[in-house]
C-alpha positions as CSV (number, residue, x, y, z in Angstrom):
1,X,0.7,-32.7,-29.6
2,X,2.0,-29.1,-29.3
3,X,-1.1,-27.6,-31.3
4,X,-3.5,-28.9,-28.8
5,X,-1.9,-27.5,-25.7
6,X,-1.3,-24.1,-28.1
7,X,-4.6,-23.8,-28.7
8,X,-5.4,-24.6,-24.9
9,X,-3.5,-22.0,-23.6
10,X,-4.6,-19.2,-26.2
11,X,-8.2,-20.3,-25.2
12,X,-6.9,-19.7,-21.3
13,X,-5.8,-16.6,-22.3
14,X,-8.7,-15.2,-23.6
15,X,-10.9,-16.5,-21.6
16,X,-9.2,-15.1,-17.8
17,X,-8.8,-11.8,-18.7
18,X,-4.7,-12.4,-18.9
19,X,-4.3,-9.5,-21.4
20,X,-6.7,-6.9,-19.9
21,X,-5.0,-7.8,-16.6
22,X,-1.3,-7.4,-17.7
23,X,-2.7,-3.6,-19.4
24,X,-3.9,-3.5,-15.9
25,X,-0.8,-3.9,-14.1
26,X,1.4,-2.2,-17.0
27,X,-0.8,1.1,-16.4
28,X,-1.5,1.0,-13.0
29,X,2.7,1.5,-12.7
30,X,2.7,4.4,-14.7
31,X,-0.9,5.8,-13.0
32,X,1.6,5.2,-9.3
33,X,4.8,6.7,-10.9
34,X,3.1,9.7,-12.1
35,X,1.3,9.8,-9.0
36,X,4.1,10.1,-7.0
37,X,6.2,12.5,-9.3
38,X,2.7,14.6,-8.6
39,X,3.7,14.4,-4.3
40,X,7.4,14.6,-4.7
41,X,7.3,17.8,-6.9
42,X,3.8,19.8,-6.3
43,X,2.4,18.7,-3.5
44,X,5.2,18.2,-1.3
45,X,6.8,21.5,-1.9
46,X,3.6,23.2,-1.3
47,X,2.9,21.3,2.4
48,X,6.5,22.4,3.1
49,X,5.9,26.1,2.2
50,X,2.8,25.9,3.7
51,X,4.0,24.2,7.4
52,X,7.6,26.2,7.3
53,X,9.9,24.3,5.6
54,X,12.3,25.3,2.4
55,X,13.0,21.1,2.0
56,X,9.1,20.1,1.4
57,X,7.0,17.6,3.4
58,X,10.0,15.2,4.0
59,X,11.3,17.6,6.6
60,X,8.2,18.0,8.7
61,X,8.5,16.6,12.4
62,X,6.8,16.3,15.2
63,X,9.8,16.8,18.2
64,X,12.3,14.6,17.0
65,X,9.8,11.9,15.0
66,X,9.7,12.4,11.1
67,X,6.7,12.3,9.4
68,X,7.4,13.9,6.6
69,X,8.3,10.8,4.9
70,X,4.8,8.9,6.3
71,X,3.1,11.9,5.0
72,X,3.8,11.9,1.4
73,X,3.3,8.2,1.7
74,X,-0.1,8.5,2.8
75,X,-0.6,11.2,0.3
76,X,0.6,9.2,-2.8
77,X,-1.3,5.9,-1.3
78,X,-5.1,8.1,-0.9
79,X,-4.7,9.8,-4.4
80,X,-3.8,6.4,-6.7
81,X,-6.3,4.3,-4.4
82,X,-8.7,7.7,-5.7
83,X,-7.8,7.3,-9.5
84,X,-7.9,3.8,-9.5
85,X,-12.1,3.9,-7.6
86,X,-12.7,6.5,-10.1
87,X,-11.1,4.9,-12.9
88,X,-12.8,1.7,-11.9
89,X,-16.3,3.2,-11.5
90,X,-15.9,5.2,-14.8
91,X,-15.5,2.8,-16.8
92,X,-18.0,0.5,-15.5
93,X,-15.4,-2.4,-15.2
94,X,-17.3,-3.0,-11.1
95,X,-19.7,-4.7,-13.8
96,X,-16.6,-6.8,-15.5
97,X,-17.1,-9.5,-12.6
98,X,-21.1,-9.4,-11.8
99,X,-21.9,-13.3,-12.6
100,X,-23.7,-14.3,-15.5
101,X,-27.1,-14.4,-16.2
């Protein structure tokens, strides 16, 4: 009785895409974390110097509103959301879903 609901949920497996969508997820962290290390310590620094500030982008304001901190946000959010298109494109996975023929 347990070999036939094995065998079921290896066939599930293979058949949904479970694996390629946990590598998915499992790279897609370190493609954000090394993303953000790429805001927090070069880009950031470089806004900062640029707009007048010794602390980076976090210490931008406009009056007294921060948006420093929305800043880099949006920075980090438009470059993964970038990588990932590109990524995506590159290796032809937009063709992963088309339905079959």
């Amino acid at each position: 009785m347990l070999m036939p609901a094995l065998k079921e949920f290896v066939k599930f497996i293979r058949e949904q895409g479970v694996i390629g969508l946990a590598i998915g997820f499992i790279l897609g962290g370190a493609v954000g974390k090394t993303v953000s290390s790429f805001v927090q310590d070069i880009i950031q620094p470089l806004l900062g110097y640029v707009l007048g500030s010794t602390t980076g982008l976090k210490a931008v304001h406009l009056g007294s509103v921060m948006v420093g901190s929305f800043l880099a946000n949006l920075i980090d959010f438009v470059i993964i959301a970038a990588v990932v298109f590109y990524l995506f494109k590159g290796l032809k996975l937009d063709k992963v879903d088309a339905p079959k023929q």
